[in-house]
Steps between C-alpha positions, in 0.01 A plus 500: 500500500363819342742766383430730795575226729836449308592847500447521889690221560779604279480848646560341887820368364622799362798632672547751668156444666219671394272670790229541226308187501108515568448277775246351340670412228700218711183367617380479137819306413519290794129379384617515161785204589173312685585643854253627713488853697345479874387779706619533860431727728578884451698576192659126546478302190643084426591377172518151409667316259631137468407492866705799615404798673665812484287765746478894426315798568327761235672808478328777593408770438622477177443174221860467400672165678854614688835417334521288813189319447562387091858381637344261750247412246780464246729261748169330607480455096836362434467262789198358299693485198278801322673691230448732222 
């Protein structure tokens, strides 16, 4: 795992949580722990890992992924044993 990969993750653990996080930087990590990032339809988007799922959509307008969104990616993340 690259050092940007590692800060992202460590930065989704960070408490309180942190509204900041590109988007795209959780897809980069996801595929950075050898999961996979699926289009769906609209602004839907699936990542994989260890044969989970976890399903959300892009934010929009802007880039930065909701406080919501890194704390389901976070749980989704603990549940899969994936820690800083």
């Amino acid at each position: 795992m690259k050092a940007r990969h590692r800060k992202t993750l460590e930065a989704m653990f960070r408490k309180p949580t942190n509204g900041g996080i590109v988007f795209a930087e959780i897809e980069s990590l996801v595929i950075a722990l050898g999961g996979e990032v699926r289009e769906g339809s609209g602004s839907r988007v699936a990542f994989e890992l260890n044969d989970r799922r976890r399903y959300l959509h892009r934010p929009h307008p802007g880039k930065d992924a909701k406080k919501y969104q890194v704390e389901e990616v976070r749980e989704w993340f603990i549940e899969l044993e994936v820690k800083p």
